[in-house]
C-alpha positions in Angstrom: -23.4 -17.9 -10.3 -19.5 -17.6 -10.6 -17.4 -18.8 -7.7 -14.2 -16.2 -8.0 -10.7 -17.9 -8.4 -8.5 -17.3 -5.0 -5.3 -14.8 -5.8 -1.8 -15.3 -3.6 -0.5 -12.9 -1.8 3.1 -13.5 -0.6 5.0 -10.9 1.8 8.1 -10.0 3.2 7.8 -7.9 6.9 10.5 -6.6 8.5 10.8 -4.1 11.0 12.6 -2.3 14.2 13.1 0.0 16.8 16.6 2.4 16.7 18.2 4.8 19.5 19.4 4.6 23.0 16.1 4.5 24.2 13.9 3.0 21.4 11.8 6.2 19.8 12.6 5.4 16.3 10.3 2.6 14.8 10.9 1.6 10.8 8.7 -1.0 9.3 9.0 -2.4 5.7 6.4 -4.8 3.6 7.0 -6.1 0.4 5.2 -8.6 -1.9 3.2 -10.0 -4.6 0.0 -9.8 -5.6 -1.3 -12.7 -7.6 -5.2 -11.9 -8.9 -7.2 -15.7 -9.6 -9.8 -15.1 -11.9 -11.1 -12.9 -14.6 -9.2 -9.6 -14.7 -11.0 -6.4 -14.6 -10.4 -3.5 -16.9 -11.1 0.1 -17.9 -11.3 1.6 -21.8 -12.3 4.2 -24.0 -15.7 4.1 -25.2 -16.8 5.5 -28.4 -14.0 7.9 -28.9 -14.8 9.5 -26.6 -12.5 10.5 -23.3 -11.3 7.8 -21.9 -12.6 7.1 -18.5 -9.7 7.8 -16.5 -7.4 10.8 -17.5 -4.6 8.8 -18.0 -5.6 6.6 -19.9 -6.4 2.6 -20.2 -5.9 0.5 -17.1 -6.3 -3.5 -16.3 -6.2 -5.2 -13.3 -3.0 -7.7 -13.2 -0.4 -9.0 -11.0 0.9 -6.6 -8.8 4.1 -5.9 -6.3 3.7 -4.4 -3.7 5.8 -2.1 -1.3 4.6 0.1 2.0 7.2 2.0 4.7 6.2 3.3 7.8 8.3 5.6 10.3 7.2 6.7 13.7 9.1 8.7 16.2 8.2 8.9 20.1 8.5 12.8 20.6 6.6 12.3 24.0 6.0 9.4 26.7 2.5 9.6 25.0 2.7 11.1 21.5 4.1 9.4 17.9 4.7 11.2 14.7 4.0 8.7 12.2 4.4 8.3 8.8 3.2 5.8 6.0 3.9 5.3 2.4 2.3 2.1 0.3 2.1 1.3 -3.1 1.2 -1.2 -5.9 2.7 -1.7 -9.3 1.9 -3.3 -12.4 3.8 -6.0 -13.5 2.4 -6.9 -16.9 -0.3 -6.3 -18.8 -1.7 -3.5 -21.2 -2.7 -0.7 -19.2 -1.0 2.7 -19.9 2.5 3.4 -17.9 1.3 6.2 -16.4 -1.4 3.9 -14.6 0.9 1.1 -13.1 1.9 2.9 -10.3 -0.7 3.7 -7.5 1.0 5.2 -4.5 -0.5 6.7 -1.3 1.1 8.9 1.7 -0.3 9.3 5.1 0.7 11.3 8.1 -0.5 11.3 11.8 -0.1 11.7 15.4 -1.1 9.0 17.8 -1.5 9.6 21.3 -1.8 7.1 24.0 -2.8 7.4 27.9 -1.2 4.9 30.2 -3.0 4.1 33.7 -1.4 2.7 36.7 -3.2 0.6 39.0 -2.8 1.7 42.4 
């Protein structure tokens, strides 16, 4: 059995709330992603199409970025909304593989009680 190497993941957090009474929330992350170990990749095989549609990819060191943004509209109600992302820093894989990048979108609602 092989014990996996331990990766590194170093980040930088930053984030705060804007306007006269605080409704605007921005957050920011951004790091590093050191992989320990063997690397894992993904090729062509016999000629054939290759296994993703864009081509060869390898898993390597990666930075890393995400943004959030939420707005109180109501006492009980955010509009929220979330990017984050990896990127390839070296290796071989195909440029139009080093950038993975994901958006989300939501409403959270909350419900405050009072005790009486």
């Amino acid at each position: 059995m092989r014990i996996p190497k331990l990766g590194t993941r170093p980040q930088f957090i930053v984030e705060n709330q804007f306007g006269s009474e605080r409704r605007f929330k921005i957050g920011v992350n951004v790091g590093y992603r050191a992989h320990g170990g063997k690397q894992s990749e993904v090729r062509e095989r016999h000629h054939r199409q290759a296994p993703t549609q864009r081509g060869y990819v390898r898993s390597v060191d990666l930075g890393t970025y995400s943004l959030g943004l939420s707005y109180r509209v109501l006492d009980a109600l955010d509009l929220v909304g979330e990017t984050y992302a990896s990127y390839q820093l070296a290796g071989e894989s195909d440029s139009k593989q080093k950038l993975s990048e994901e958006f989300v979108a939501a409403s959270s609602c909350s419900s405050r009680t009072t005790a009486t």
